[in-house]
MDAnalysis code that builds the backbone (N, CA, C; Angstrom):
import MDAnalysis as mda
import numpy as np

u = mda.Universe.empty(318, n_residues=106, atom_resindex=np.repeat(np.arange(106), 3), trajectory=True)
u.add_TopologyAttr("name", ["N", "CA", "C"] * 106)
u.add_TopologyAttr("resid", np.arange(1, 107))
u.add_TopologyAttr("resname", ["UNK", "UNK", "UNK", "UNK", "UNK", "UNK", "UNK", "UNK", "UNK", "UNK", "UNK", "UNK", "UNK", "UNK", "UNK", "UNK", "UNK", "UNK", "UNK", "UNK", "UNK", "UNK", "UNK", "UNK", "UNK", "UNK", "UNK", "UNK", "UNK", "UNK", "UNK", "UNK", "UNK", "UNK", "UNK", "UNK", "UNK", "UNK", "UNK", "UNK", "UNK", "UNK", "UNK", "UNK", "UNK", "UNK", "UNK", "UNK", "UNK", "UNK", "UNK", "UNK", "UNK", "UNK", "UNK", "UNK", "UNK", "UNK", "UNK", "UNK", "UNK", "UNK", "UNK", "UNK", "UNK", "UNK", "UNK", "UNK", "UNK", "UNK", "UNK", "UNK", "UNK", "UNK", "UNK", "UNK", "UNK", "UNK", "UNK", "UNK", "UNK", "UNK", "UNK", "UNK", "UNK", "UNK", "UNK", "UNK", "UNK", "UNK", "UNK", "UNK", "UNK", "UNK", "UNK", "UNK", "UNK", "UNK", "UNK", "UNK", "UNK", "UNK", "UNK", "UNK", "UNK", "UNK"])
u.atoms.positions = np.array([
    [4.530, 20.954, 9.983],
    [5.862, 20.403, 9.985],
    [6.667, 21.124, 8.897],
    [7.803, 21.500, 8.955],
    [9.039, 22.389, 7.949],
    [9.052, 21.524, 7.329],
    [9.376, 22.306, 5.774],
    [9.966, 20.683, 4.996],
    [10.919, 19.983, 4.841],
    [11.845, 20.469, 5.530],
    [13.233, 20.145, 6.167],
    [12.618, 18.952, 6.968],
    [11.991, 19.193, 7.681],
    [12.100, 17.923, 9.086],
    [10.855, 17.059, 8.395],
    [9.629, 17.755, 7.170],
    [9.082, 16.297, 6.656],
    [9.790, 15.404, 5.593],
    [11.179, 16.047, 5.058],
    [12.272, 15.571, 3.676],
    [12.813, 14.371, 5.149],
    [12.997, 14.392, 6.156],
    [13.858, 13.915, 7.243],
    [12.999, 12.597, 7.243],
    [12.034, 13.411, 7.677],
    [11.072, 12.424, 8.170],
    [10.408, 10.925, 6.890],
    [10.555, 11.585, 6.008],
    [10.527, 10.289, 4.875],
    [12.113, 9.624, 4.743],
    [12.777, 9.971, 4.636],
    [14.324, 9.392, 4.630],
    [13.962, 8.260, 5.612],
    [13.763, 9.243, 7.170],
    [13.713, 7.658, 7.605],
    [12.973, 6.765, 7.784],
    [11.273, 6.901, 6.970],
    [10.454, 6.010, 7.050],
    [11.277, 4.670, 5.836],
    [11.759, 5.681, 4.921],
    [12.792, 4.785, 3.638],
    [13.219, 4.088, 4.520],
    [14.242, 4.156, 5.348],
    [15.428, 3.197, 5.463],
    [14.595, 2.390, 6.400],
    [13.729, 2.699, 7.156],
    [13.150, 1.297, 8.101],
    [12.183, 0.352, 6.996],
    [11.672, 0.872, 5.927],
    [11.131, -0.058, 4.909],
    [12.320, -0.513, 4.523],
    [13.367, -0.544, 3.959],
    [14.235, -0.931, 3.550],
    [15.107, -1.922, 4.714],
    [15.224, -1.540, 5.742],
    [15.582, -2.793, 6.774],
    [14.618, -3.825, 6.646],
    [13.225, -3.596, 6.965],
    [12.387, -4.517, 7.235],
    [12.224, -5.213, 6.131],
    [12.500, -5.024, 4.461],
    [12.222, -6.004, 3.372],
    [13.359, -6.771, 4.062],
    [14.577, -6.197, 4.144],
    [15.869, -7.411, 4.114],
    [15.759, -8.579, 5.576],
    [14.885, -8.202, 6.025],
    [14.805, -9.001, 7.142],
    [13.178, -10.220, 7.608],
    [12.934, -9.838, 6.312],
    [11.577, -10.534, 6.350],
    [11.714, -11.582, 4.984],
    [10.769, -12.645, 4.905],
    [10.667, -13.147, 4.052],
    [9.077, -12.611, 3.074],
    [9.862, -12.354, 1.669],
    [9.064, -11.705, 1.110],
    [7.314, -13.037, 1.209],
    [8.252, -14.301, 0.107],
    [6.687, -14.911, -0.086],
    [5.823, -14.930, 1.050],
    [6.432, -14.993, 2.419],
    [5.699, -15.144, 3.512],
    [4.675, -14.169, 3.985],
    [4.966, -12.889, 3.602],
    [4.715, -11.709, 3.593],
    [3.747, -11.334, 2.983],
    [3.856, -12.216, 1.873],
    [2.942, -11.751, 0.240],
    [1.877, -12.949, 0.705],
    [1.576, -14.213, 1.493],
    [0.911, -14.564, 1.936],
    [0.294, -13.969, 3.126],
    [0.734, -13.947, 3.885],
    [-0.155, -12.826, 5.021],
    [-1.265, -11.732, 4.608],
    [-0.579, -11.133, 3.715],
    [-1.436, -9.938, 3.327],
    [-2.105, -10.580, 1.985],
    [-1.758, -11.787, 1.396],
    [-2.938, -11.825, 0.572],
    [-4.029, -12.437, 1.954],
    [-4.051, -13.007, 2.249],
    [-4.796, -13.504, 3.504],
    [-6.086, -12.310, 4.628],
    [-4.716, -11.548, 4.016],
    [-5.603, -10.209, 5.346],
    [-6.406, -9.570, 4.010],
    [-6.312, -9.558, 2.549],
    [-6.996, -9.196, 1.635],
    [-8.298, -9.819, 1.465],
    [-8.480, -11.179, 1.795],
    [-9.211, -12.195, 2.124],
    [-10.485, -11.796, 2.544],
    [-9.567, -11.742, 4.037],
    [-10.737, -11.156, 5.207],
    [-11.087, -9.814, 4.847],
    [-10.760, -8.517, 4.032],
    [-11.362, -7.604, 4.118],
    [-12.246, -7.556, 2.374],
    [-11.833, -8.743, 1.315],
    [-12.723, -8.755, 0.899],
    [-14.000, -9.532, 1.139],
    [-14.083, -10.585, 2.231],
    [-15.324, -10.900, 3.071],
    [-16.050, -9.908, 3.385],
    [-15.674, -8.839, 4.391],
    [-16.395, -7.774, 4.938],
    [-16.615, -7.141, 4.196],
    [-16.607, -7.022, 2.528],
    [-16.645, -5.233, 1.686],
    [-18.247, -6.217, 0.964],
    [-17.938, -7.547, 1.048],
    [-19.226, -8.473, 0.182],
    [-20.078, -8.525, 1.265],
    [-20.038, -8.413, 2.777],
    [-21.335, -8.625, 3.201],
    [-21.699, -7.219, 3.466],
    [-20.860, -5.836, 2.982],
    [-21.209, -4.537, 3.168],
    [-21.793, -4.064, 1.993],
    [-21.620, -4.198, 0.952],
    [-21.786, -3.634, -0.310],
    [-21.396, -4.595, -1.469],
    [-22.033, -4.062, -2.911],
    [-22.028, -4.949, -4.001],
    [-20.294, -4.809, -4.327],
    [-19.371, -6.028, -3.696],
    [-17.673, -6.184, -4.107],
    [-18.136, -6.233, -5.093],
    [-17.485, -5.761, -6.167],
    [-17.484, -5.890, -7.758],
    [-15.892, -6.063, -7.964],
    [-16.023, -6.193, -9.362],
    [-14.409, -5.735, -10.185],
    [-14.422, -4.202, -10.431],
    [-15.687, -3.732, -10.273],
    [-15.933, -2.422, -10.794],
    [-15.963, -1.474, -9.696],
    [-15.978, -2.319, -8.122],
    [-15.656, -1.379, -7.008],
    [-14.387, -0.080, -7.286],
    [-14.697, 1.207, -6.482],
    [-13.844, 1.811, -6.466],
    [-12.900, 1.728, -5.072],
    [-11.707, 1.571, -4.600],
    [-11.221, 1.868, -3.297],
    [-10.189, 2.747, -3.327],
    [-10.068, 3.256, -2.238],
    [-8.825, 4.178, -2.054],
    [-8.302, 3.538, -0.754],
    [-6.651, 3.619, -0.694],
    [-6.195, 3.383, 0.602],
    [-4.889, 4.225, 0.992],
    [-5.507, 4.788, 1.753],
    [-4.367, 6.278, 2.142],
    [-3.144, 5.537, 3.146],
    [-2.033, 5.886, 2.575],
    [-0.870, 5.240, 3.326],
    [-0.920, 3.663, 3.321],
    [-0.822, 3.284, 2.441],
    [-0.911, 1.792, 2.432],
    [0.967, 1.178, 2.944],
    [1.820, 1.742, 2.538],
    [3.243, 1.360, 2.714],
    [3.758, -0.002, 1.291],
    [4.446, -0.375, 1.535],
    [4.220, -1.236, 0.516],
    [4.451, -2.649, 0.510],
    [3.587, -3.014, 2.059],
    [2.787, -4.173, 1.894],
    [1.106, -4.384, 2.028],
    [0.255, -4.017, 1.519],
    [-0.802, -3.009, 1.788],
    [-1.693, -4.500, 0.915],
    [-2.607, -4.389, 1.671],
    [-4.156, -5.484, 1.083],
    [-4.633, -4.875, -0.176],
    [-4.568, -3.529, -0.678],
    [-5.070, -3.237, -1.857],
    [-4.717, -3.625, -3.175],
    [-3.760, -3.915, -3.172],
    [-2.689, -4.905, -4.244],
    [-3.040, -6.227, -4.110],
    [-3.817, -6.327, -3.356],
    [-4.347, -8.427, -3.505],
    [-5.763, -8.455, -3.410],
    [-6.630, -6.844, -3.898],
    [-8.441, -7.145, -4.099],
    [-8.186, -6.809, -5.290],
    [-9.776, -6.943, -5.504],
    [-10.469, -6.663, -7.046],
    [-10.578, -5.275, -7.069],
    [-11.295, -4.763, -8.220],
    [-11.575, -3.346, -8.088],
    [-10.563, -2.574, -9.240],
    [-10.988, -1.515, -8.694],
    [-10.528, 0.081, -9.433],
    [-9.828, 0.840, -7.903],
    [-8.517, 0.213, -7.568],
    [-8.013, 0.879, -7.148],
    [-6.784, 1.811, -6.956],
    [-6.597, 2.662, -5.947],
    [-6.214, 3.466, -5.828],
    [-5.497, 3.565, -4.418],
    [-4.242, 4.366, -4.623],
    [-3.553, 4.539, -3.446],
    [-2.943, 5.434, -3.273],
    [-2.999, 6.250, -2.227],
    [-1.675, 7.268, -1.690],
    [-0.759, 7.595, -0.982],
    [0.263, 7.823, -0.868],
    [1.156, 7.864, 0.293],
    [1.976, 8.756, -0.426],
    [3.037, 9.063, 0.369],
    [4.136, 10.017, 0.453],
    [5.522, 9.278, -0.262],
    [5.658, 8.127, -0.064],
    [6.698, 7.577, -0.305],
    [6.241, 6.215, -1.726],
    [5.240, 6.755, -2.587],
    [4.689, 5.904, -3.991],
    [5.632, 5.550, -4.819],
    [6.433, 6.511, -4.975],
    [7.693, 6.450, -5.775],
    [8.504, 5.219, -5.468],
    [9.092, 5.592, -4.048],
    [9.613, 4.375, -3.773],
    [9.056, 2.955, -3.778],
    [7.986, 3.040, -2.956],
    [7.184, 1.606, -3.235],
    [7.299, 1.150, -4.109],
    [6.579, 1.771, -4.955],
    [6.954, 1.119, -7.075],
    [8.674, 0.570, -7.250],
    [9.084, 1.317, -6.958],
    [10.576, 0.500, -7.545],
    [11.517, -0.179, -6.379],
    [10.660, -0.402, -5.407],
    [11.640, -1.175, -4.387],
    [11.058, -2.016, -4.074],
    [9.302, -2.493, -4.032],
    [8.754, -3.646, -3.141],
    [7.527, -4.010, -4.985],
    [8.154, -3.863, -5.543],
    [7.866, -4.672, -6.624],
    [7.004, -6.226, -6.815],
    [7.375, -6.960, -6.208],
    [6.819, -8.445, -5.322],
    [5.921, -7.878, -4.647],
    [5.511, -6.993, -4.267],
    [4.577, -6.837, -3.816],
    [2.995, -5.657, -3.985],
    [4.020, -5.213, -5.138],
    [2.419, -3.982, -5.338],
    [2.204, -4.053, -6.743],
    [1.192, -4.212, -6.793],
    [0.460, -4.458, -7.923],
    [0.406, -3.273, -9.146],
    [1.183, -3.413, -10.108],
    [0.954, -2.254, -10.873],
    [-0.466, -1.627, -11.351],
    [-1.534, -2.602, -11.510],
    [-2.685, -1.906, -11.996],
    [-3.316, -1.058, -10.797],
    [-2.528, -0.918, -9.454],
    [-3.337, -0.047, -8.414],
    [-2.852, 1.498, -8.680],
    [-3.441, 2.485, -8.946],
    [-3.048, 3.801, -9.429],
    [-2.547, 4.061, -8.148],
    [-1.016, 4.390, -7.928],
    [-0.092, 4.581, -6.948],
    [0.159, 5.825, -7.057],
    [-0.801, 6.785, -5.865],
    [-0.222, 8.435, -6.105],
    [0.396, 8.626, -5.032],
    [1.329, 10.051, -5.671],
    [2.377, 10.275, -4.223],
    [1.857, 11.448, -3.805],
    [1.446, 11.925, -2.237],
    [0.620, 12.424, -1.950],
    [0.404, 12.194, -0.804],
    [0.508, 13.002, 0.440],
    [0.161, 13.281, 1.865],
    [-1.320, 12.829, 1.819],
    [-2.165, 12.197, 2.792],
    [-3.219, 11.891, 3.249],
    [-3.839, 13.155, 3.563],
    [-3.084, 14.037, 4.799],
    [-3.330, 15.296, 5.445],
    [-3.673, 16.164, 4.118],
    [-3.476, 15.618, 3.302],
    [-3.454, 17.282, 1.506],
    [-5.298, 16.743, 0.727],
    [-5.983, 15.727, 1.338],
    [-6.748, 14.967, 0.153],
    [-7.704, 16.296, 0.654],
])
C-alpha cells in the first residue's frame, strides 16, 4: 500500500472511531469489554499459569480492546496508539505499553 493511501487510510479509521465514541455510551462500553476481559481471562487460567506476571501482546486492539481490563505485563500495537491514548482515555489503561506500529512490520 503507498503511503499516501495508508496516511488516508488511518484518517479514516480516526474519524469512524471518533463517530462511534460520540454515539455510544462510554460506561456501557467499558462494561462489555470488561466482561469480554472476563471470559478471556477464564480461558488464559484453564490454558496456562494467568499470573500478574503473564506477558500478552494484542495486535490492533483499537481502543476498546480486553487488554486494558486483564492482569499481566501487557502490551499493545496498532497504528493509530497515539490517538487511542489521548482520545479514549476511559478506556485504556495506561500501564498497557501502547506501541504505534503496523501488525504486518512485527
Amino acid at each position: 500500500m503507498s503511503r499516501n493511501r495508508w496516511e488516508k487510510s488511518k484518517e479514516y479509521e480516526k474519524s469512524w472511531w471518533q463517530r462511534w465514541k460520540a454515539r455510544v455510551d462510554i460506561n456501557y462500553i467499558r462494561g462489555l469489554v470488561t466482561d469480554r476481559a472476563r471470559g478471556l481471562a477464564t480461558i488464559l487460567d484453564q490454558s496456562l499459569t494467568y499470573t500478574d506476571g503473564t506477558t500478552i501482546l494484542q495486535v490492533g486492539p483499537g481502543g476498546n480492546a480486553e487488554i486494558h481490563f486483564l492482569k499481566g505485563i501487557r502490551h499493545a500495537i496498532d497504528p493509530l496508539a497515539s490517538f487511542f491514548k489521548k482520545n479514549f482515555t476511559e478506556l485504556i489503561d495506561p500501564d498497557v505499553s501502547y506501541i504505534e506500529g503496523m501488525g504486518e512490520a512485527l
